[in-house]
N, C-alpha and C positions, 0 to 999 in steps of 0.2 A: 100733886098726887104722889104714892108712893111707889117707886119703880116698881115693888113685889108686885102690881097691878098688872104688871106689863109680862110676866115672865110664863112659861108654857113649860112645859118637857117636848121636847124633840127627838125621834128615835137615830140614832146616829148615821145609819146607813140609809137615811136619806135626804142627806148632806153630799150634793152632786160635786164629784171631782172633777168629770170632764162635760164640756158643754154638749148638748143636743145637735145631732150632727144630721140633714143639714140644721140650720141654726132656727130655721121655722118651720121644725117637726115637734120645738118644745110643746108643754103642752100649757092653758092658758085657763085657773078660773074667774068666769063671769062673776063679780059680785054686784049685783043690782043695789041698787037705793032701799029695794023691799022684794020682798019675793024669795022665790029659792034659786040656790046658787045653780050654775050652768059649768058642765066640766065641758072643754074645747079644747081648740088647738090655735096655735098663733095662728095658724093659716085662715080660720076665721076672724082674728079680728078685723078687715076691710068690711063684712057685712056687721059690726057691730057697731059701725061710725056711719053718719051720716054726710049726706053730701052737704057744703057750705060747713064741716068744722075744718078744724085748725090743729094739727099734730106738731107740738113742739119737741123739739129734741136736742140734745148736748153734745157738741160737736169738739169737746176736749178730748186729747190724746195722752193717751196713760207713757208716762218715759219708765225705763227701765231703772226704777229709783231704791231696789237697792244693791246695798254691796257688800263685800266680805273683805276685810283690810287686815291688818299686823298690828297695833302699838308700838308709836315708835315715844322721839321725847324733841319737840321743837324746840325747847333751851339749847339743847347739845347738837344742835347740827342734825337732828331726826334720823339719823339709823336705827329700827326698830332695833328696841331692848326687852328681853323677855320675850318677844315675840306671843304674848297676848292677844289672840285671833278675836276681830271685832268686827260682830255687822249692826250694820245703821240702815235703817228705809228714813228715806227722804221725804217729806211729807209738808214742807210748806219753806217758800225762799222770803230771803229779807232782803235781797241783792241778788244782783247776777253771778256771785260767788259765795253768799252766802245761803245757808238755808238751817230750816230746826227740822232736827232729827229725830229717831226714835233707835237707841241704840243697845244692843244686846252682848257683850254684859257690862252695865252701865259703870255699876259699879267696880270696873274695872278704869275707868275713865277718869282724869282731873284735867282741869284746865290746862292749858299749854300741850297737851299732849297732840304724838301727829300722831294721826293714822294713816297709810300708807296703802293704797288700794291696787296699786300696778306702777311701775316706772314712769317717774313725770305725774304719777295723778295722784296727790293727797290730801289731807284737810286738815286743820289743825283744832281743836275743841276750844272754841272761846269761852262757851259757859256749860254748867248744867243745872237742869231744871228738875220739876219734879218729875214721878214714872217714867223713869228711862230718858226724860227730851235732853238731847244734845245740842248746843247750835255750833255747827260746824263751817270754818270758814277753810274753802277748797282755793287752790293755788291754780285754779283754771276757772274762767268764766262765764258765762253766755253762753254762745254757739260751740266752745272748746268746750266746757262743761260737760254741755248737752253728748257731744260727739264721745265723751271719754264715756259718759254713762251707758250710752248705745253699745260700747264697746266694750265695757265691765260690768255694768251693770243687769240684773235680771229684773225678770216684770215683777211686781211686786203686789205677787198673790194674797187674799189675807191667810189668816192660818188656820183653817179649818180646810183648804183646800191644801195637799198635803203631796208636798213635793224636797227632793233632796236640795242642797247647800246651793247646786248649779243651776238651779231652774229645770225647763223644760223648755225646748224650743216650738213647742207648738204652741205654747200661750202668747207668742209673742204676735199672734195673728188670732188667736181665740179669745185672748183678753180686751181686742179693739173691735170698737162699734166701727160701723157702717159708716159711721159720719164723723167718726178721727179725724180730726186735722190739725187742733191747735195742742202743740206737745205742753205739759203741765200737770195734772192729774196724777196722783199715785194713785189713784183706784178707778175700776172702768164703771160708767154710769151701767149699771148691767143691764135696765128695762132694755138698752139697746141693741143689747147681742144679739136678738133675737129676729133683728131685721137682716133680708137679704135681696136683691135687686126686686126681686117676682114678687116679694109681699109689698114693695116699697112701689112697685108698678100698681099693683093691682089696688094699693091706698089711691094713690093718686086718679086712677078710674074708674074710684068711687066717688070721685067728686070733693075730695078733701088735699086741701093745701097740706104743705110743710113748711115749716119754720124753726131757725136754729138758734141757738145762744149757747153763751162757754160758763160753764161753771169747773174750775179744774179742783177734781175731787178732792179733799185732804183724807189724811190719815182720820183726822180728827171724827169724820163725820160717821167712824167705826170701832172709835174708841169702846169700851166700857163704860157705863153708868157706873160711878163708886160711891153713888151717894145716895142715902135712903128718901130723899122727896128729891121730886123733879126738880123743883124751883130754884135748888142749889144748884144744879148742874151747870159748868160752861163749855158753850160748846168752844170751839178753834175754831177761826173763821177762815174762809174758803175764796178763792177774787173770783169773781166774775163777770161778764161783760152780757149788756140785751141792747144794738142796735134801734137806733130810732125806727130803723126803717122795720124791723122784728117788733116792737112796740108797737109803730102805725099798723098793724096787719094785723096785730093780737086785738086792737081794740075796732078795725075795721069789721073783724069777725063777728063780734059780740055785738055790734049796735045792727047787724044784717041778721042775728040771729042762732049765728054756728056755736058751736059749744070750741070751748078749749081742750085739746086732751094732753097732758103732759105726760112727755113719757122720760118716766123715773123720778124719783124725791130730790134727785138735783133739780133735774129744770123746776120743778113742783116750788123748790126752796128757792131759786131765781126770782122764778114771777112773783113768788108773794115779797121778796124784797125789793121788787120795782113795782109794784101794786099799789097806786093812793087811795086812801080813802072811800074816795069816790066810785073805786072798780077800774079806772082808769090806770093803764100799764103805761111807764115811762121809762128812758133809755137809762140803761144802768151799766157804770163802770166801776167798780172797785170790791171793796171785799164785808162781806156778810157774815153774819155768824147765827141767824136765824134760828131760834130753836121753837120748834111746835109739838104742842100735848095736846089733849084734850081739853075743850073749851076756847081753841081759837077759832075766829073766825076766816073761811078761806076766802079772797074774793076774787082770785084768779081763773081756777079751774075748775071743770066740770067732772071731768075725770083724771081718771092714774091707772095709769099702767106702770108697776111696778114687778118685781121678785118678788119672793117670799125672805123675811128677815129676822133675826136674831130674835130670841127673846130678851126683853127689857133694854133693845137698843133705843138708840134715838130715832132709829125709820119705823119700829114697831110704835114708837111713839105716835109719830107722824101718820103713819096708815090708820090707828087707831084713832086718830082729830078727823080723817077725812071722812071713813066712811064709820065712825062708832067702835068704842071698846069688844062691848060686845058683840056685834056683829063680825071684827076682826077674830076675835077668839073661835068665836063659831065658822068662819072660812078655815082659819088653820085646823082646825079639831077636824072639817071634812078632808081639805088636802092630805093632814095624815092619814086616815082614812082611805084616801083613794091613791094614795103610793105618789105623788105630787114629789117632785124632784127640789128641793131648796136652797136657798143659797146662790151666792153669785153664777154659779153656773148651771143654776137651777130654773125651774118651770114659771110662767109670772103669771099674775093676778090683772086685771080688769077692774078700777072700783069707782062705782059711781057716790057723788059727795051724800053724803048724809043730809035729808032731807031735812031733819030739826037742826044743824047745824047753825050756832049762833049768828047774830046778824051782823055787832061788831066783837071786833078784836076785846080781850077781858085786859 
């Protein structure tokens, strides 16, 4: 298909900078299988699920992955020269001290060069890629890593949410879901901001389980489309982990009846990477790059709960496989409509799959 299929206008001011406070006052539309749409609030969705489904959700923790450094020169002993101010978000490791970067201004950068982030914490630029990718290899690893980026690093907002060079301290609790736990992620799975104990109570006294898996977001998964048909595009793949015992309970649900509801295009993008054939979910460790358009077939889930997203991204892509192009285009045309908040810290959608959706994969 040709991205231009996928592309909308979007009025700019309503593109949410800060989240809905509390976090299940956002507001939520219903898009059924057929029918007309339903404007809501998250606080309803427990009456829009039934008892015996199964809410799955991504329990990755966004780290503060990027940073603002110097140019320095690792031939010479690295005392920044020129002092070339350089920031990098971190968006996928190849090592406990390595990772590929997305670095600004790139072209400022050649191999061997250090960059210089704070005393004791730097990197040195092993290669460069194309659009900006850096892969940077840092002189701290692992748990010191992790602990230097806690400590220099900011959350790593995309850029349409619009903040100075230092961050913001309040994102650094606004940009983590409810179910944070495993640090990795540069970007927050966002369907999940939107939960908080009282919605997460009242799910559960509905009669519907919970179940977790880690998908730790990349950069990638927000890149740009730069290519005129879908077919070319690749995506950057992303690691993720689905527990057998997450598996046994996905496919325990389905054969008693429940529906599956994924909540957000991560987990959404999980299960159908551990999805056979068959409809059958199996345990999954390692790294995905799953890309879906239009004409695939889903065999995971019933529903999404998602945001609202970019136009001609890859999740615009994906909402548009689930519940239908057109019908996607026609949710958005009402949201704008009805002043629907969008964007990562924005209002989220409800979709159920599209009923003529194919049978197999194309």
């Amino acid at each position: 298909m040709h991205v231009s299929d996928f592309d909308f206008d979007l009025p700019t001011d309503l593109i949410a900078q800060r989240p809905a406070e509390p976090r299940d006052s956002a507001r939520l539309l219903h898009v059924p299988a057929q029918g007309a749409f339903a404007d809501r609030q998250i606080t309803d969705l427990p009456s829009l699920l039934q008892p015996g489904d199964l809410l799955v959700t991504n329990d990755t923790r966004v780290i503060p992955a990027r940073l603002t450094g110097v140019r320095g020169d690792a031939t010479h002993g690295g005392p920044p020269q020129g002092g070339a101010r350089i920031e990098v978000t971190l968006h996928k490791p190849d090592s406990p001290a390595v990772w590929r970067a997305f670095a600004r201004p790139a072209k400022k950068l050649k191999p061997r060069d250090l960059i210089v982030f704070a005393p004791g914490f730097s990197a040195v630029v092993d290669s460069k890629g194309e659009g900006g990718e850096v892969t940077l290899h840092f002189n701290l690893f692992g748990a010191r890593l992790l602990d230097a980026l806690h400590r220099h690093g900011v959350m790593p907002l995309p850029p349409y949410i619009k903040r100075d060079r230092a961050g913001d301290s309040a994102d650094e609790t606004s940009y983590q879901t409810l179910f944070a736990e495993n640090d990795g992620a540069v970007a927050a799975p966002t369907a999940s901001l939107h939960y908080t104990p009282t919605l997460i109570d009242a799910i559960v006294a509905r009669g519907v389980q919970i179940a977790k898996l880690t998908l730790h977001v990349g950069a990638g998964t927000f890149l740009p489309v730069r290519v005129d048909d879908t077919r070319h595009h690749v995506m950057h793949s992303e690691w993720g982990e689905l527990s057998p015992e997450t598996a046994a309970l996905i496919n325990r649900t389905k054969q008693n009846g429940g529906r599956i509801i994924a909540s957000g295009t991560t987990v959404l993008r999980l299960l159908e990477a551990a999805t056979q054939a068959d409809g059958t979910v199996a345990a999954f460790r390692g790294e995905t790059d799953i890309f879906i358009t239009p004409g695939y077939a889903f065999r995971s889930a019933d529903l999404l709960l998602t945001n609202f997203h970019l136009p001609k991204s890859t999740l615009f892509m994906l909402v548009a496989a689930f519940s239908g192009l057109a019908r996607m285009k026609d949710a958005y045309q009402h949201a704008m409509a009805q002043n629907y908040r969008f964007y990562s810290y924005g209002d989220a959608t409800l979709l159920e799959l599209a009923q003529n959706a194919p049978k197999e994969s194309p």
